[in-house]
C-alpha positions as CSV (number, residue, x, y, z in Angstrom):
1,X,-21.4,32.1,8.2
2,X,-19.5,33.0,4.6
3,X,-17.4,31.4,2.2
4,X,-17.2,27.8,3.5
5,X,-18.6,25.1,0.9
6,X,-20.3,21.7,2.2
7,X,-20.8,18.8,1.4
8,X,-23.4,16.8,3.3
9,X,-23.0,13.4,3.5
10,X,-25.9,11.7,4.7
11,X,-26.4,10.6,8.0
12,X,-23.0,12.0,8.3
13,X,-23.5,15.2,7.5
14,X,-21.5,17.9,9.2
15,X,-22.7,19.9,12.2
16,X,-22.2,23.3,10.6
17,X,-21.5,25.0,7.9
18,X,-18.8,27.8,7.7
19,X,-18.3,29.5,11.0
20,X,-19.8,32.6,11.5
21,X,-16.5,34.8,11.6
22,X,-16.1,32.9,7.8
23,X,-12.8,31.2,7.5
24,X,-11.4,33.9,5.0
25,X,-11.5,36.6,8.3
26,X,-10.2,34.0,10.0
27,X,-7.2,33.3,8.3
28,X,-6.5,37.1,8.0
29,X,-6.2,36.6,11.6
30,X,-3.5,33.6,11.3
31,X,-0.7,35.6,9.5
32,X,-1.3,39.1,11.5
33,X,-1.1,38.6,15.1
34,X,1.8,37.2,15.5
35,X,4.9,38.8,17.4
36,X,8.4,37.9,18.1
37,X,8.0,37.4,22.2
38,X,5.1,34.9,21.8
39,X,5.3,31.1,21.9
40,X,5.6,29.9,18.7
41,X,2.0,28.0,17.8
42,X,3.4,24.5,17.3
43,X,2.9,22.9,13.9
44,X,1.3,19.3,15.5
45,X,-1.4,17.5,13.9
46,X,-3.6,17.1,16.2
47,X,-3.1,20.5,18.2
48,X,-2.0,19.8,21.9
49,X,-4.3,19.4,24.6
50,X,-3.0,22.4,26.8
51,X,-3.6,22.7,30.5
52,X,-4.2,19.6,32.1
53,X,-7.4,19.7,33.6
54,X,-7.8,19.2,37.8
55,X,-9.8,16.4,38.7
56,X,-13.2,16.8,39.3
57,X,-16.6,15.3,40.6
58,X,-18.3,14.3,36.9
59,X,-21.3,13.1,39.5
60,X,-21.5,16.3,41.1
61,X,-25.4,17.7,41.0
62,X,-26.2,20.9,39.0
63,X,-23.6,22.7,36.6
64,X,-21.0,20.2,37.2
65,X,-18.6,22.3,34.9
66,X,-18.4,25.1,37.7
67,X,-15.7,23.1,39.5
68,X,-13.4,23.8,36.9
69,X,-13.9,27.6,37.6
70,X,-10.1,28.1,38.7
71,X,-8.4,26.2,36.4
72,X,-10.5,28.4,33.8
73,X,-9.6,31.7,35.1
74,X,-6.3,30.9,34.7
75,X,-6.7,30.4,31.1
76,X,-8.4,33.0,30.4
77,X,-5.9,35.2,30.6
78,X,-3.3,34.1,28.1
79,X,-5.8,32.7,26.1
80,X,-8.7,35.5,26.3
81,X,-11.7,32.3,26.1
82,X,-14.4,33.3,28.1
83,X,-14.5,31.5,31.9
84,X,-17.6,30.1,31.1
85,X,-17.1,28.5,28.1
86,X,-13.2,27.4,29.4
87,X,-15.1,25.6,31.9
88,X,-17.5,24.2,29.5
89,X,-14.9,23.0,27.2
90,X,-12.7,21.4,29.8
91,X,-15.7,19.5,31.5
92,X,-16.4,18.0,28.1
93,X,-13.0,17.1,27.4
94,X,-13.3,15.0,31.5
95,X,-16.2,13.5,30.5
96,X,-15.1,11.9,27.2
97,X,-12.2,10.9,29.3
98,X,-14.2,8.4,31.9
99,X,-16.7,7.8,28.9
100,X,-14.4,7.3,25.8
101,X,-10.6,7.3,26.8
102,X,-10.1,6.1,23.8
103,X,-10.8,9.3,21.9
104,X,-8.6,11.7,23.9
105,X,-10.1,14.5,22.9
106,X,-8.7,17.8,24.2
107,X,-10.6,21.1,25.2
108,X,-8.1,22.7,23.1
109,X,-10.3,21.4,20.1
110,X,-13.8,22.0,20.8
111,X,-12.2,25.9,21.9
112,X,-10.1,26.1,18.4
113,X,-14.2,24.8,17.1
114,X,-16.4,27.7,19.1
115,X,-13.5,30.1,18.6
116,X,-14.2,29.8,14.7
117,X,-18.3,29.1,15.2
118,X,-19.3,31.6,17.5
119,X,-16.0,33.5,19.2
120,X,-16.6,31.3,22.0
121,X,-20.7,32.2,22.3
122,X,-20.2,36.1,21.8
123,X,-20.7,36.2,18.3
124,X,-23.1,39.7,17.2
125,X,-22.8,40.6,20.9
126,X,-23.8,37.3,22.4
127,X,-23.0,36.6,26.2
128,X,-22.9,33.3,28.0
129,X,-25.1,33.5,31.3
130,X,-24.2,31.5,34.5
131,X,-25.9,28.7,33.5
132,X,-24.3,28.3,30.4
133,X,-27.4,29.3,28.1
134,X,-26.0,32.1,25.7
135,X,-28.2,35.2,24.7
136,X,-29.8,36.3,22.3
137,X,-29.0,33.0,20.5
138,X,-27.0,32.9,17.6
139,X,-28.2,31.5,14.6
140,X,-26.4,31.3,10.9
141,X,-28.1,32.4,7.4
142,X,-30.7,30.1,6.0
143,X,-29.6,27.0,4.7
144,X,-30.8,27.4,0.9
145,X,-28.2,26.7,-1.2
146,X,-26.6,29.7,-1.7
147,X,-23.3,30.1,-3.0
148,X,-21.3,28.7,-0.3
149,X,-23.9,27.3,1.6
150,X,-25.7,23.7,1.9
151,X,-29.5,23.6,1.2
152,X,-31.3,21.8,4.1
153,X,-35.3,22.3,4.4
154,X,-36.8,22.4,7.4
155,X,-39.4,19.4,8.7
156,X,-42.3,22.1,8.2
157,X,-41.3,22.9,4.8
158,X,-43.9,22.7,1.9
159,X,-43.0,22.9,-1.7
160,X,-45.1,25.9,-2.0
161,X,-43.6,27.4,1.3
162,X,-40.1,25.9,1.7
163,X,-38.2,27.1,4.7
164,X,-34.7,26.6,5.6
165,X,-33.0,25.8,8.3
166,X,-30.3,27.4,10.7
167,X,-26.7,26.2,12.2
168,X,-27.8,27.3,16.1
169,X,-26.0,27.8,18.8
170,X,-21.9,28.3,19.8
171,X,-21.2,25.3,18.1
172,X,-23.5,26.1,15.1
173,X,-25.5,22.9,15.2
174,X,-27.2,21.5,12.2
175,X,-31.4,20.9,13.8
176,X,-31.0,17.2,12.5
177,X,-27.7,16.5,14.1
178,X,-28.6,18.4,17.5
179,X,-31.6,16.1,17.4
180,X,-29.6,12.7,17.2
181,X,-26.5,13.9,19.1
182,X,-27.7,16.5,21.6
183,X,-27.2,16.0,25.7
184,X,-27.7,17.6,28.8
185,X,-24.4,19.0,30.3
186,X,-25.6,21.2,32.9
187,X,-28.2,18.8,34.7
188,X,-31.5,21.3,34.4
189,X,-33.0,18.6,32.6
190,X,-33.0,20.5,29.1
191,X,-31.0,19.4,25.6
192,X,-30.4,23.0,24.8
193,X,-27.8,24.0,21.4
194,X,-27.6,27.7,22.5
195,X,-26.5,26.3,26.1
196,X,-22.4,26.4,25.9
197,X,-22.0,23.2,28.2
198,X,-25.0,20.8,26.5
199,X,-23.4,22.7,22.7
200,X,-19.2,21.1,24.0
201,X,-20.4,18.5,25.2
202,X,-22.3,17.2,22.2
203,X,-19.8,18.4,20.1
204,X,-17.3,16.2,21.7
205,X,-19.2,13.2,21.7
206,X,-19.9,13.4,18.1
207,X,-16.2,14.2,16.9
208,X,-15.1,10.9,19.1
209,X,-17.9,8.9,17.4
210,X,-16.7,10.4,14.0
211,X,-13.1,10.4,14.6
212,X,-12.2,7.5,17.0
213,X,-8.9,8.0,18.4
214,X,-7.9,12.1,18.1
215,X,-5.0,11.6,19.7
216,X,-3.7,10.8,16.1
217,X,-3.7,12.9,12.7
218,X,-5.8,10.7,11.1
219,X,-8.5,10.5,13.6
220,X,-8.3,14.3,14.1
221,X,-8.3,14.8,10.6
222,X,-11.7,12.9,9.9
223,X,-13.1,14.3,12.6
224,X,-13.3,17.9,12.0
225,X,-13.9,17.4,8.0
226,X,-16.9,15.5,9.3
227,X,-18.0,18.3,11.4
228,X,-17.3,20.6,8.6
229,X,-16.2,19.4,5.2
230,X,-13.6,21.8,4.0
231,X,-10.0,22.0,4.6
232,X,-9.2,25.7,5.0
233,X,-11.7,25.2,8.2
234,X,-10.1,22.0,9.6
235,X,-6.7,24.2,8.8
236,X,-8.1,27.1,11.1
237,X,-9.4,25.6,14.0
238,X,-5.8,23.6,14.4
239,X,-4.5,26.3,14.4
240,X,-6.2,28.2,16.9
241,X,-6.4,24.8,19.1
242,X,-3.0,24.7,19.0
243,X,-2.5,28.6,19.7
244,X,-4.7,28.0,22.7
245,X,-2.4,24.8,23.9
246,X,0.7,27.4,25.0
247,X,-1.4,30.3,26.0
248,X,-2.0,32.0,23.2
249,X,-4.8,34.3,21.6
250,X,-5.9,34.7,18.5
């Protein structure tokens, strides 16, 4: 959670601030992992959407996402994402599909967005259970206007005692924004952030509510600079979407 400045902007105010691996390592990471038998990363803007997903029963009781369990093993592999939060990812991405066609969005984003946030929900030792809820929960640096980071109080905040809040979660939700955008995913009948499937989820409705159509740049684009308002990010996670759309780690 280092070295990212934001910008809030009202009731559109991004979900995060910097992810926690800070876009600095990440980058680091862009220019040296690269070898000369890999799949190039493609250059598109927006990143591909990889795979194609199977079809599956949205309807389906319970952890819906769990259908997608073969198609995510074989992902993992090339890719190194975690099954769990493959599956996660790519039952958002169907959902928006039936709910929003218009939007497009592609698990390849919301993976390129946890990849930066949280290393896919493993972040400081972090592991994502079979229900999707990851433990112990991750949670950025207080909000308080550091260098680098927004200052956001907390409702229970008192001039003489002000507290800041937290990004929580794999997708390193802002309270406020969980609050208006968060959903079930999973069907236990909890809004959860530090649950990978109800985190994706909310994360995809919110970019297709902020972005419109992402199956264009300038959709995209808007997007992911209103879910985190600094280039160098919006630059990072493309990439690593985009890495992820051929099979690649980073």
């Amino acid at each position: 959670m280092n070295g990212v400045r934001i910008r809030m902007a009202g009731l559109r105010a991004p979900l995060t601030r910097a992810g926690l691996l800070g876009t600095a390592a990440a980058l680091v990471l862009l220019t040296g992992c690269g070898t000369s038998n890999l799949t190039p990363v493609p250059d598109d803007m927006p990143p591909g959407a990889g795979a194609p997903l199977p079809p599956i029963d949205l309807d389906a009781p319970g952890r819906t996402a769990i259908q997608l369990q073969d198609w995510a093993e074989e992902q993992h592999g090339p890719t190194g994402i975690p099954v769990l939060a493959l599956e996660a990812y790519g039952y958002a991405a169907a959902v928006m599909a039936r709910s929003k066609p218009e939007c497009g969005i592609g698990w390849t984003t919301l993976a390129g967005i946890a990849s930066v946030e949280s290393q896919h929900g493993t972040h400081g030792g972090s592991h994502i259970a079979d229900d999707g809820t990851v433990s112990p929960p991750i949670r950025g640096l207080p909000l308080d206007g550091s260098p680098g980071r927004a200052r956001i109080l907390d409702v229970s905040s008192t001039e003489a005692n002000p507290v800041y809040v937290r990004a929580m979660g794999p997708f390193q939700f802002i309270p406020e924004t969980w609050q208006r955008w968060g959903v079930d995913a999973n069907g236990d009948g909890k809004i959860d952030p530090d649950n990978i499937d109800d985190a994706a989820l909310t994360a995809a409705r919110y970019l297709c509510a902020m972005g419109g159509d992402l199956t264009g740049a300038p959709g995209w684009q808007q997007a992911l600079l209103t879910y985190n308002q600094s280039t160098s990010y919006m630059n990072t996670v493309r990439y690593r979407a985009a890495a992820y759309s051929v099979g690649r780690r980073v």
